[in-house]
PQR file of N, CA, C, O and H, with PARSE charges and radii, in Angstrom:
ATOM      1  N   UNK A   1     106.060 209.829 -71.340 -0.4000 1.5000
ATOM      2  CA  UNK A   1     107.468 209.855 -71.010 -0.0000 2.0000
ATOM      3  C   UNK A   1     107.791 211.195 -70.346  0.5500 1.7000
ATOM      4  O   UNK A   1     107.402 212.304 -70.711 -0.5500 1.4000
ATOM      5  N   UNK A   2     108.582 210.890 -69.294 -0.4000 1.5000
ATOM      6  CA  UNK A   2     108.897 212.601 -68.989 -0.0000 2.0000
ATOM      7  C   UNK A   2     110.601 212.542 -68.854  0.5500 1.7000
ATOM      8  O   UNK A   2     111.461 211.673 -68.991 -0.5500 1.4000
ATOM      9  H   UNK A   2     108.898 209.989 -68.997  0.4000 1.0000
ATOM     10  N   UNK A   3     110.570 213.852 -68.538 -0.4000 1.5000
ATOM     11  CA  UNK A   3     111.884 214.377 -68.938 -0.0000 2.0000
ATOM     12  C   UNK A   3     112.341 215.379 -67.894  0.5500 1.7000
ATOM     13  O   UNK A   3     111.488 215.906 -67.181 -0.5500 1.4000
ATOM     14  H   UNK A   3     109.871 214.558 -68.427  0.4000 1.0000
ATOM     15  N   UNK A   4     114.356 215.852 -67.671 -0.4000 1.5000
ATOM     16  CA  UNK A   4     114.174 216.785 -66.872 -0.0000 2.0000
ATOM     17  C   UNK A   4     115.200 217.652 -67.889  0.5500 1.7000
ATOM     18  O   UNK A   4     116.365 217.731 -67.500 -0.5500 1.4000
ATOM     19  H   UNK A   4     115.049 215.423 -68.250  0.4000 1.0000
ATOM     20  N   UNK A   5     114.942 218.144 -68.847 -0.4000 1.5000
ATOM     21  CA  UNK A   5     115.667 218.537 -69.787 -0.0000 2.0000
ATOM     22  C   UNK A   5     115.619 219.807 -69.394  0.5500 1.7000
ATOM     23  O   UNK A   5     116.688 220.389 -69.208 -0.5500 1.4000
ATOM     24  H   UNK A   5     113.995 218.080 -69.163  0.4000 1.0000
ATOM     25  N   UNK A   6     114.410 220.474 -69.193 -0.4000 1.5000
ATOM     26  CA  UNK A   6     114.731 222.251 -68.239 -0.0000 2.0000
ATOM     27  C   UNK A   6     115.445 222.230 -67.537  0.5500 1.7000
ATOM     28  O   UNK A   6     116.365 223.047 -67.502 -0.5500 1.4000
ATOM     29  H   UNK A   6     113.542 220.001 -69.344  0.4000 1.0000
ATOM     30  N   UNK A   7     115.258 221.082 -66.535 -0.4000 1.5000
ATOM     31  CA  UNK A   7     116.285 221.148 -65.373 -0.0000 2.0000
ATOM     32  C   UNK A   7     117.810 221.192 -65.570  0.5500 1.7000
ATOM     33  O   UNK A   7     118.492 222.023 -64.970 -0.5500 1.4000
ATOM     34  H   UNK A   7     114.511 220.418 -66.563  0.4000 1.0000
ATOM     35  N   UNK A   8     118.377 220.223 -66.479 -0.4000 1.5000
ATOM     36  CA  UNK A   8     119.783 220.122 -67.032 -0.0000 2.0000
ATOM     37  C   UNK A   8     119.667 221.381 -68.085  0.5500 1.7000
ATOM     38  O   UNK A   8     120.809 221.580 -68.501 -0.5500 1.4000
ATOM     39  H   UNK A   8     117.823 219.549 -66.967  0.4000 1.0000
ATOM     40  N   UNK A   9     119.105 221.949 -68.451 -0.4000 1.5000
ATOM     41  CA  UNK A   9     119.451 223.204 -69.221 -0.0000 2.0000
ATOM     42  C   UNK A   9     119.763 224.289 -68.182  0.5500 1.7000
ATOM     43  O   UNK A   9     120.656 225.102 -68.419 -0.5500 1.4000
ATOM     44  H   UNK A   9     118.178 221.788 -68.113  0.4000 1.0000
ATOM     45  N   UNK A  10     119.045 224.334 -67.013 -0.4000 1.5000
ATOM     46  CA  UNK A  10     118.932 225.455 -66.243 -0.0000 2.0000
ATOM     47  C   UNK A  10     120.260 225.267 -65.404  0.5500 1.7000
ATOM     48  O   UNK A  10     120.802 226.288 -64.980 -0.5500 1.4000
ATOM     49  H   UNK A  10     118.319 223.673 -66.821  0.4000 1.0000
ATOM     50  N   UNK A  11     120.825 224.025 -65.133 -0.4000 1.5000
ATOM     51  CA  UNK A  11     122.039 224.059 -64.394 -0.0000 2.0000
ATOM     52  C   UNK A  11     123.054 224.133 -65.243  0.5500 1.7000
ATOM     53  O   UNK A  11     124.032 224.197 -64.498 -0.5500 1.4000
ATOM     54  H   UNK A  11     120.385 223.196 -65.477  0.4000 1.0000
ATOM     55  N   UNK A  12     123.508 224.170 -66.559 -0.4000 1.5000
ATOM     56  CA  UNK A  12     124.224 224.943 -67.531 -0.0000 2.0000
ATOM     57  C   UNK A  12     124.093 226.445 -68.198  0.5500 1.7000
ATOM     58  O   UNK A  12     124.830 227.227 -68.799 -0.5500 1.4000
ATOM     59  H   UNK A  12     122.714 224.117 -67.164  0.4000 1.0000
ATOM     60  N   UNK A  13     123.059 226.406 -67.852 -0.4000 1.5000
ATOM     61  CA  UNK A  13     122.839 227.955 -67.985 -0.0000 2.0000
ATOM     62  C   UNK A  13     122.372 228.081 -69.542  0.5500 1.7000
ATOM     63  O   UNK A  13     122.265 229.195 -70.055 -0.5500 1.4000
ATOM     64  H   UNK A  13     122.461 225.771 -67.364  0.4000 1.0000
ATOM     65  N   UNK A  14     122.127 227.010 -70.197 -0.4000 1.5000
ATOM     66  CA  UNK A  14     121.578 226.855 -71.301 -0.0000 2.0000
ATOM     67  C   UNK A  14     119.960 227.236 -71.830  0.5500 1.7000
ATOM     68  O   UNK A  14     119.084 227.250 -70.965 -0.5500 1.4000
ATOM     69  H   UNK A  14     122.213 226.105 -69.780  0.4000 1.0000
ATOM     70  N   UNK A  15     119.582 227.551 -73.301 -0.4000 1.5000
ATOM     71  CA  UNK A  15     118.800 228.399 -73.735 -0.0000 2.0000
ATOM     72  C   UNK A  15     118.227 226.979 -74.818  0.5500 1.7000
ATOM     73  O   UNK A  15     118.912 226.039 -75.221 -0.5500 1.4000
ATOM     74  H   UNK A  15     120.293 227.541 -74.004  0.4000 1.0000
ATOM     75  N   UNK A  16     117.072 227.195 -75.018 -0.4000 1.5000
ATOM     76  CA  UNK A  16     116.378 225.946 -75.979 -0.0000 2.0000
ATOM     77  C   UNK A  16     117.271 226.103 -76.584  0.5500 1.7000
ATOM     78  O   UNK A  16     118.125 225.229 -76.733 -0.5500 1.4000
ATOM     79  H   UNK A  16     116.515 227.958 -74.691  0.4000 1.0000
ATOM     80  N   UNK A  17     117.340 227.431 -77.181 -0.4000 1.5000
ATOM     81  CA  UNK A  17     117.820 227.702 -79.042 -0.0000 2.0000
ATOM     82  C   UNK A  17     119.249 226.829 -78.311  0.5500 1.7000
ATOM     83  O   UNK A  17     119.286 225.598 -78.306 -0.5500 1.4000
ATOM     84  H   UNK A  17     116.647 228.142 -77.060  0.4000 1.0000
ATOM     85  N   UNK A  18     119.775 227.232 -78.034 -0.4000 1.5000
ATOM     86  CA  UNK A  18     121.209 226.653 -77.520 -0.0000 2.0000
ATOM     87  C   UNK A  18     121.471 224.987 -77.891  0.5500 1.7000
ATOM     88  O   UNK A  18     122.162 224.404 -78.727 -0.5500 1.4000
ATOM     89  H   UNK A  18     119.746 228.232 -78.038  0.4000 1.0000
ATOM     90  N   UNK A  19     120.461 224.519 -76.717 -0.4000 1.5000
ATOM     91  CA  UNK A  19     120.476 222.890 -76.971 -0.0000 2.0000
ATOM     92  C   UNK A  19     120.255 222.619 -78.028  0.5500 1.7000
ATOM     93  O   UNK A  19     121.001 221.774 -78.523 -0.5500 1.4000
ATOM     94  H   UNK A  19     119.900 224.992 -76.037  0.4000 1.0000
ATOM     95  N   UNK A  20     119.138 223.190 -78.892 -0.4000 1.5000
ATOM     96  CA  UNK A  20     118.396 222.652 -80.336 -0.0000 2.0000
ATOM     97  C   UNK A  20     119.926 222.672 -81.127  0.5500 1.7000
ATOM     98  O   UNK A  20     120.448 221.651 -81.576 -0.5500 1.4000
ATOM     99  H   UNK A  20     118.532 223.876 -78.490  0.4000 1.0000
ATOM    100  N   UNK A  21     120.616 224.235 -81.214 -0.4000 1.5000
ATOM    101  CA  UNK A  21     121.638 224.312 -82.185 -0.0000 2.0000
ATOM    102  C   UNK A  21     122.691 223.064 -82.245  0.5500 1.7000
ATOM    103  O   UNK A  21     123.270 222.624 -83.238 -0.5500 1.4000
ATOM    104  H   UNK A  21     120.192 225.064 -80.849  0.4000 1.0000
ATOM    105  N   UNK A  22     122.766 222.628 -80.902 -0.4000 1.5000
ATOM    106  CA  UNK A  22     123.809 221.404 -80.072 -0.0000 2.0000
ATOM    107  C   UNK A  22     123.292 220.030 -81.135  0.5500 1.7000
ATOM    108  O   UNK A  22     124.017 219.308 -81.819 -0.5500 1.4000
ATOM    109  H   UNK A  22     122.296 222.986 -80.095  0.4000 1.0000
ATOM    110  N   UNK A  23     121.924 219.993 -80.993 -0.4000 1.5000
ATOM    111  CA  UNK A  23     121.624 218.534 -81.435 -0.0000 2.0000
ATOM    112  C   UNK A  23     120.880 218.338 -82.943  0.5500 1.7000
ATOM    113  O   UNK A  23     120.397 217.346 -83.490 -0.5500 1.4000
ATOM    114  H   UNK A  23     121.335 220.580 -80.437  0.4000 1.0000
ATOM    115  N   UNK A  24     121.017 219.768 -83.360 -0.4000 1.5000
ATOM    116  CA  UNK A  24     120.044 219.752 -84.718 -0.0000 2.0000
ATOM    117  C   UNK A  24     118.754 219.773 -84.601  0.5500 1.7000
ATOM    118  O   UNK A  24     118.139 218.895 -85.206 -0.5500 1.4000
ATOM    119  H   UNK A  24     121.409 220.573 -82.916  0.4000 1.0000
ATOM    120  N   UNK A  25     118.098 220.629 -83.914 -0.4000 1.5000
ATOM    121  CA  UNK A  25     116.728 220.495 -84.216 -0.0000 2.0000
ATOM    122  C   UNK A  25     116.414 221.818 -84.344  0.5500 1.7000
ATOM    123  O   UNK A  25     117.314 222.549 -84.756 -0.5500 1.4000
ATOM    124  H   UNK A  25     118.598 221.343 -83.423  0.4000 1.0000
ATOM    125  N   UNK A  26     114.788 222.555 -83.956 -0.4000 1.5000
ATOM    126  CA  UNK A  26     114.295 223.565 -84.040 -0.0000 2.0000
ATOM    127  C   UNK A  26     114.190 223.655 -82.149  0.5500 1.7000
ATOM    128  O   UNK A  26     114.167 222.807 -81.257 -0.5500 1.4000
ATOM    129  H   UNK A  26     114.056 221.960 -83.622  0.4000 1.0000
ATOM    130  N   UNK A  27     114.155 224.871 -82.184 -0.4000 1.5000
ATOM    131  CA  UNK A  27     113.796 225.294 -80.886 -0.0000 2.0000
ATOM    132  C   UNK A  27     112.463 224.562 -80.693  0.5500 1.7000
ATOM    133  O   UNK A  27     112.388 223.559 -79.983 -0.5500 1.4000
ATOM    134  H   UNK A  27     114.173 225.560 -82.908  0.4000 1.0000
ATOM    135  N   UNK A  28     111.839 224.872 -81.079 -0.4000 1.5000
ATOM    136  CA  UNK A  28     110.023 224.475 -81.067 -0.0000 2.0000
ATOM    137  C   UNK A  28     109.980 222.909 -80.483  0.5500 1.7000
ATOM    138  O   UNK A  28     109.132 222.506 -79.686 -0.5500 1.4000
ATOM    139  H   UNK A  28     111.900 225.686 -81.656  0.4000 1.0000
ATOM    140  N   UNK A  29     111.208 222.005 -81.113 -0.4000 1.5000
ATOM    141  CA  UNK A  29     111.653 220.796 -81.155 -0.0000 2.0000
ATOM    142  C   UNK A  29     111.885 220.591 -79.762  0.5500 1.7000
ATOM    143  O   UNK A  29     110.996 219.849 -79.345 -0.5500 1.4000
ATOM    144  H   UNK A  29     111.897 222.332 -81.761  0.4000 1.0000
ATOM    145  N   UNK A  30     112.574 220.869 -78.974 -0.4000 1.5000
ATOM    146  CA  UNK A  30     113.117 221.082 -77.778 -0.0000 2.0000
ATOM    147  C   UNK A  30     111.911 221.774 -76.873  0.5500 1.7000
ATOM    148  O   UNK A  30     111.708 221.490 -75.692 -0.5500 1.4000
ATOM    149  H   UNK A  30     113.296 221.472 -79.313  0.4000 1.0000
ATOM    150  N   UNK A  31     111.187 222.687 -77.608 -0.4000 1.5000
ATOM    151  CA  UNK A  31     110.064 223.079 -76.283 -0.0000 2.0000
ATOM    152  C   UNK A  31     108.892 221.950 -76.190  0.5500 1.7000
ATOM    153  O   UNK A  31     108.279 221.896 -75.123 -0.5500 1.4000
ATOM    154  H   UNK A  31     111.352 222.917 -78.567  0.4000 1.0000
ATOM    155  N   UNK A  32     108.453 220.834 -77.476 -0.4000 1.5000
ATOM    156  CA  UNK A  32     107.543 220.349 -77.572 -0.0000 2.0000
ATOM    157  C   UNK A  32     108.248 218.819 -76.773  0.5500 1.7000
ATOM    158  O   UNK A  32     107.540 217.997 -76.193 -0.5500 1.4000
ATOM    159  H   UNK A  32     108.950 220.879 -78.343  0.4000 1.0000
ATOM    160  N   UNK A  33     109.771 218.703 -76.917 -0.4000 1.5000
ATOM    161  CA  UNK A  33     110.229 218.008 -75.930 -0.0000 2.0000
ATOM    162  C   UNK A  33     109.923 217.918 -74.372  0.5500 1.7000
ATOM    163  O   UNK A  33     109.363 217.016 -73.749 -0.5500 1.4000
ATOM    164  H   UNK A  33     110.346 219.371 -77.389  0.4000 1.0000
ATOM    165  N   UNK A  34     110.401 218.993 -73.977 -0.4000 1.5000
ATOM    166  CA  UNK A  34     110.226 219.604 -72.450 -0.0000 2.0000
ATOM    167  C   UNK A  34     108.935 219.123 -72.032  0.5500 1.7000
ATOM    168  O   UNK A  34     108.638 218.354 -71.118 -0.5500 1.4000
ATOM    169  H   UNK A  34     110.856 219.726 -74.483  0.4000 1.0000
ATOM    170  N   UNK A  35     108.094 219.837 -73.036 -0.4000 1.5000
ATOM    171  CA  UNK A  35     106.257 219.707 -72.535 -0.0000 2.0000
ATOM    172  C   UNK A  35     105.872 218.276 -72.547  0.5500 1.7000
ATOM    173  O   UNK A  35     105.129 217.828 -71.673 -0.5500 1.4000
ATOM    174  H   UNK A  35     108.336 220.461 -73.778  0.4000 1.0000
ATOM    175  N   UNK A  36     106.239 217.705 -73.287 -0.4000 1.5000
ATOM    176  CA  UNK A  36     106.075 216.377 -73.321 -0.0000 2.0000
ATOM    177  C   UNK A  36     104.969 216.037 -74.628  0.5500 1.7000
ATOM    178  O   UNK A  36     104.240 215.049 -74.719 -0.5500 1.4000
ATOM    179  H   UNK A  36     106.842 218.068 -73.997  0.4000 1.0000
ATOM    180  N   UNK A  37     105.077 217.022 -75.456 -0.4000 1.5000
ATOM    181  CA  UNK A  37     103.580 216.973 -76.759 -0.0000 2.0000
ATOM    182  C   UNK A  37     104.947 216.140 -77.557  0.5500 1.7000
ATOM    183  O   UNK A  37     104.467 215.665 -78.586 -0.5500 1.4000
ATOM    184  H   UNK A  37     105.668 217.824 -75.381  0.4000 1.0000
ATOM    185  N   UNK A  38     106.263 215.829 -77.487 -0.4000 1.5000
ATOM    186  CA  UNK A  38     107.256 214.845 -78.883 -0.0000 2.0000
ATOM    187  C   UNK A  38     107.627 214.106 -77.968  0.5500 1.7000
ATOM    188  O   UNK A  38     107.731 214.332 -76.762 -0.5500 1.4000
ATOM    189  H   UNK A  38     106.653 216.216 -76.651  0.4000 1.0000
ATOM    190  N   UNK A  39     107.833 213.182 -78.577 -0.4000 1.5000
ATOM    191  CA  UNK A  39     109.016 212.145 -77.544 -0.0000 2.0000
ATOM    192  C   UNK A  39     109.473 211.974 -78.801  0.5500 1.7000
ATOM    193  O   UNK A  39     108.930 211.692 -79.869 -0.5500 1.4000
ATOM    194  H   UNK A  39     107.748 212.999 -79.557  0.4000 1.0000
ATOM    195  N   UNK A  40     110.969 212.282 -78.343 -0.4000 1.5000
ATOM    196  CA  UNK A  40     112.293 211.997 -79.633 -0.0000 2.0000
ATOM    197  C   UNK A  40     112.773 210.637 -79.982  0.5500 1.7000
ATOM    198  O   UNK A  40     112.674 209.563 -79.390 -0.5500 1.4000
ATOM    199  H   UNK A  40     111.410 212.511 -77.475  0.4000 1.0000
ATOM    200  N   UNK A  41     113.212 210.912 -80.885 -0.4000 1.5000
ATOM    201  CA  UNK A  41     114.070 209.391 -81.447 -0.0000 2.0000
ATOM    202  C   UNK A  41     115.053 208.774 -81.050  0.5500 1.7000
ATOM    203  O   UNK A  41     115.730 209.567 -80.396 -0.5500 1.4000
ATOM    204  H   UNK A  41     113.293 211.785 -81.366  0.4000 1.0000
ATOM    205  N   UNK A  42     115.389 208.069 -81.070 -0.4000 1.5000
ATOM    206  CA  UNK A  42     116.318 207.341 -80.051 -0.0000 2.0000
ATOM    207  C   UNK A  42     117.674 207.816 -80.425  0.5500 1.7000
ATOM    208  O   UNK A  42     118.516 207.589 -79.556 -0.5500 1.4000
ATOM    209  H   UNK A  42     114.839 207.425 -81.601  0.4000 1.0000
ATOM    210  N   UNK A  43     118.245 208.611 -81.841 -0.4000 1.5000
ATOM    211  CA  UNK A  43     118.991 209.444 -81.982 -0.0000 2.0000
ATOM    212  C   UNK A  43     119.352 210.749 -81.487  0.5500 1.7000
ATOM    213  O   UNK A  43     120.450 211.239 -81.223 -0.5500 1.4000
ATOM    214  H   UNK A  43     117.561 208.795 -82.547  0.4000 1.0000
ATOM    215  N   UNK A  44     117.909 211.301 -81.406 -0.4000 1.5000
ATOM    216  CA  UNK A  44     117.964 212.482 -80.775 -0.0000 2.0000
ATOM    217  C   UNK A  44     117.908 212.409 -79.339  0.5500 1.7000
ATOM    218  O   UNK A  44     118.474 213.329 -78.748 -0.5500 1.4000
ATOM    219  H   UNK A  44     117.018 210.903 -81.620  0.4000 1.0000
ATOM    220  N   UNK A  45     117.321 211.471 -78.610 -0.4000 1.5000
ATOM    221  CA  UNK A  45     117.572 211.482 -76.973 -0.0000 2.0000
ATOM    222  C   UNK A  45     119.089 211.103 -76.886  0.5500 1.7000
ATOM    223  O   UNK A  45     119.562 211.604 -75.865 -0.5500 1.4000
ATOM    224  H   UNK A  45     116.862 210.724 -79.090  0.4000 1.0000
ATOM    225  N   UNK A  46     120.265 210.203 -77.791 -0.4000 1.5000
ATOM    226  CA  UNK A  46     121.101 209.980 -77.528 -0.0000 2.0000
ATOM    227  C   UNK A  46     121.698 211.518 -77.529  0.5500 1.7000
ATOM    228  O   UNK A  46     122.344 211.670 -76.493 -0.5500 1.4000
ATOM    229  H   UNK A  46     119.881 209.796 -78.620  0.4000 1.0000
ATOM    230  N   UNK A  47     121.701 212.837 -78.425 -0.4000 1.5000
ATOM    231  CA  UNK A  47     122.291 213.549 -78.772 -0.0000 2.0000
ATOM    232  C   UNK A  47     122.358 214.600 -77.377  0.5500 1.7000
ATOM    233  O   UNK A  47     123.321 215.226 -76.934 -0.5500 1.4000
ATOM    234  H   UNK A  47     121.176 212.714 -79.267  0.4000 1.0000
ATOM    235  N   UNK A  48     121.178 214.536 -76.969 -0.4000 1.5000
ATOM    236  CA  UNK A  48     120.283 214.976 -75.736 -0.0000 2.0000
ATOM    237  C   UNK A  48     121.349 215.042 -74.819  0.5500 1.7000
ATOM    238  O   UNK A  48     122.047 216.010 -74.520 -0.5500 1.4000
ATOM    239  H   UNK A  48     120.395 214.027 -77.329  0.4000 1.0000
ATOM    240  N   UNK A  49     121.383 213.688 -74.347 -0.4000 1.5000
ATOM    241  CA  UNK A  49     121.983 213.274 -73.349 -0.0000 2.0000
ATOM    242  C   UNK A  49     123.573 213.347 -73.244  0.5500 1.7000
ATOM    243  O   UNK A  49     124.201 213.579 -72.211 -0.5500 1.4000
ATOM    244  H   UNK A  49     120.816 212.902 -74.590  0.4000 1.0000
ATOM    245  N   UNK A  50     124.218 213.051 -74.789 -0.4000 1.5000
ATOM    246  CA  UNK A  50     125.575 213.460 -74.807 -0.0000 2.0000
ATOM    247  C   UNK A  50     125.524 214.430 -74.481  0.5500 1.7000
ATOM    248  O   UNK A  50     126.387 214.520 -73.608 -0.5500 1.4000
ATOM    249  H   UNK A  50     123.708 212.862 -75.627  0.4000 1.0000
ATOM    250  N   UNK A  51     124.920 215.577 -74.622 -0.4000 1.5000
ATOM    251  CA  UNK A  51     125.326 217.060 -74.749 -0.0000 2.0000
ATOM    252  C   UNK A  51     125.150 217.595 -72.831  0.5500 1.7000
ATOM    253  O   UNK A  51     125.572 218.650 -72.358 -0.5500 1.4000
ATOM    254  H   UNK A  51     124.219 215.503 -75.331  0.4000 1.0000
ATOM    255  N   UNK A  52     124.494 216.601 -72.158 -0.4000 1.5000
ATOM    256  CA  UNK A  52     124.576 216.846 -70.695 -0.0000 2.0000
ATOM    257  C   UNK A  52     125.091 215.738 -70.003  0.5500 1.7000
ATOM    258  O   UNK A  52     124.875 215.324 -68.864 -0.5500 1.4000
ATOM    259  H   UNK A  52     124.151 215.744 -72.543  0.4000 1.0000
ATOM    260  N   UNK A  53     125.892 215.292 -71.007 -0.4000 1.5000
ATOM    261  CA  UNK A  53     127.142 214.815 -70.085 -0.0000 2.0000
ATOM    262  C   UNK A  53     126.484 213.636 -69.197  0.5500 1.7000
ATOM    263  O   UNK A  53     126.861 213.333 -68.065 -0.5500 1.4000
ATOM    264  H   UNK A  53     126.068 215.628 -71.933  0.4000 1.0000
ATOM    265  N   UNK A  54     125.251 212.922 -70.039 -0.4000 1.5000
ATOM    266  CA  UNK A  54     124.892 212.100 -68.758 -0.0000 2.0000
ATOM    267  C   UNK A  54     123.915 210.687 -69.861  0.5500 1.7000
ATOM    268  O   UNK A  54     123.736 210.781 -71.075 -0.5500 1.4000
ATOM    269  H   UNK A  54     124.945 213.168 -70.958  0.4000 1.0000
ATOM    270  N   UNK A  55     123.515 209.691 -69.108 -0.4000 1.5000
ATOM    271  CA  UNK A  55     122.863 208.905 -69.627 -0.0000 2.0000
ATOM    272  C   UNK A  55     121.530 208.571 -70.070  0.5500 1.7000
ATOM    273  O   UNK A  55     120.642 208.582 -69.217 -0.5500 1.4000
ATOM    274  H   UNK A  55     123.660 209.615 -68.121  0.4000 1.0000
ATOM    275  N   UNK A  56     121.316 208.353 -70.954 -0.4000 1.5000
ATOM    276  CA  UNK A  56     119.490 208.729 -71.464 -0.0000 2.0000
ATOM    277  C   UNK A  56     118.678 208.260 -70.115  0.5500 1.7000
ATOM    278  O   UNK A  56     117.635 208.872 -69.887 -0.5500 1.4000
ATOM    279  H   UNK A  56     122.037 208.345 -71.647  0.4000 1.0000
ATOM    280  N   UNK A  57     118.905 207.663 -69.589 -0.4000 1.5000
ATOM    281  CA  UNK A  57     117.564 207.152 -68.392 -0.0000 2.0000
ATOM    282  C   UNK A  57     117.523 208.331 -67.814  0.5500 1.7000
ATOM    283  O   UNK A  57     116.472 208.902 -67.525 -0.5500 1.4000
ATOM    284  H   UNK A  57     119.753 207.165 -69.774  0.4000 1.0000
ATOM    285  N   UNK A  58     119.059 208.934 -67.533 -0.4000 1.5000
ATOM    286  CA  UNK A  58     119.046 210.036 -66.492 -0.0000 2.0000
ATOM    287  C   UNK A  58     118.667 211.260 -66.699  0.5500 1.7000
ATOM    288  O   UNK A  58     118.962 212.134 -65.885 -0.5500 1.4000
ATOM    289  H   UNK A  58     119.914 208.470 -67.768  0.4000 1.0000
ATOM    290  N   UNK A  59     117.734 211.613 -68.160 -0.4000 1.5000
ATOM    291  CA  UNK A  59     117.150 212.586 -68.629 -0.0000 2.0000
ATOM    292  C   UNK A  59     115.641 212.489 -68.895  0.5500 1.7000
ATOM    293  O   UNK A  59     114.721 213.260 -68.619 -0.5500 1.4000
ATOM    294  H   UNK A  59     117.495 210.902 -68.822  0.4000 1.0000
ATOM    295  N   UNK A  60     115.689 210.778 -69.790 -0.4000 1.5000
ATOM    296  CA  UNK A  60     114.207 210.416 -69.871 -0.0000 2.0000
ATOM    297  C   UNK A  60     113.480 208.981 -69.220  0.5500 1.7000
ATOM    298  O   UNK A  60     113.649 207.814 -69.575 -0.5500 1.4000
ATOM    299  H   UNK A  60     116.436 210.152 -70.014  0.4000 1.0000
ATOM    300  N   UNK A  61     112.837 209.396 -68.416 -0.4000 1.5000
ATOM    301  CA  UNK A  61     111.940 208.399 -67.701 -0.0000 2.0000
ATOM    302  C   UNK A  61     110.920 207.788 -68.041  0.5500 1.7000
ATOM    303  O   UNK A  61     110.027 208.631 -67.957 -0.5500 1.4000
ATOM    304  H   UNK A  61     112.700 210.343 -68.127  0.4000 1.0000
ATOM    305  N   UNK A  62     110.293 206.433 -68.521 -0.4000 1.5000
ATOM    306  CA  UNK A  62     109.058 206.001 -68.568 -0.0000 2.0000
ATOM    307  C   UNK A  62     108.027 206.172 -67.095  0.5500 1.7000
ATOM    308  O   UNK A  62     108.298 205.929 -65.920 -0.5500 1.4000
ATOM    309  H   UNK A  62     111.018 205.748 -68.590  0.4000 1.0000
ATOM    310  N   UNK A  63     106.980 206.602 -67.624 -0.4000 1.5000
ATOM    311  CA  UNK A  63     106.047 207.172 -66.853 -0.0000 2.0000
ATOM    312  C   UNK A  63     105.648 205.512 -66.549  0.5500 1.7000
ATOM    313  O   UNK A  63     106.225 204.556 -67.068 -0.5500 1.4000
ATOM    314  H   UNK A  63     106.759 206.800 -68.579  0.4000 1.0000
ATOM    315  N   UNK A  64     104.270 205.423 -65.364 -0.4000 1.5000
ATOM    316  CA  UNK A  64     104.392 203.968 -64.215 -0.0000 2.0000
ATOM    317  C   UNK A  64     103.392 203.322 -65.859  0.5500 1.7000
ATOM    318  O   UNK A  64     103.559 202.179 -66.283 -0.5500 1.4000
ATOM    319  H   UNK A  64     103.802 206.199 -64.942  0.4000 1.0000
ATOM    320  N   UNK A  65     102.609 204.147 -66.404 -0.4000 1.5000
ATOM    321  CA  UNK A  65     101.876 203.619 -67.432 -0.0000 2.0000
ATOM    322  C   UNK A  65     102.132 203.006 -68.768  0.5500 1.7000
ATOM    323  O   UNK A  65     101.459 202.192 -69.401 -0.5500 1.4000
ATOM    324  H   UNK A  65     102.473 205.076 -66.060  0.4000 1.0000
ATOM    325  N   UNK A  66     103.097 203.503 -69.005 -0.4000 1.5000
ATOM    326  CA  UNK A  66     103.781 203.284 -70.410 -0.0000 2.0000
ATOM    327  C   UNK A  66     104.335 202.317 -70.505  0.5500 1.7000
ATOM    328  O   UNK A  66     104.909 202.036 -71.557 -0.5500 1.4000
ATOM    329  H   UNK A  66     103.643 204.164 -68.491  0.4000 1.0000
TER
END
């Protein structure tokens, strides 16, 4: 699964710790997001996505394999 969650952090000017504090997680949570080593729960991508103002597809993508 990938993601452009740096990207929507970087055009808010937002900090892991930042987002993590936003949605309840650990920073670590949010970096192992980014990298792509977690794919979140369907709670937490919802929380994700509220918090950038946008719709889960438009953050997380199924890769052509998955």
């Amino acid at each position: 699964m990938k993601n452009n969650i740096r990207v929507e952090r970087a055009i808010l000017r937002m900090t892991q710790q930042q987002l993590a504090e936003r949605v309840g997680v650990s920073r670590q949570t949010i970096n192992a997001i980014e990298s792509g080593k977690f794919i979140p729960s369907t709670l937490l991508a919802l929380r994700i996505a509220r918090t950038f103002q946008k719709q889960v597809e438009q953050i997380f993508q199924l890769e052509e394999n998955e």
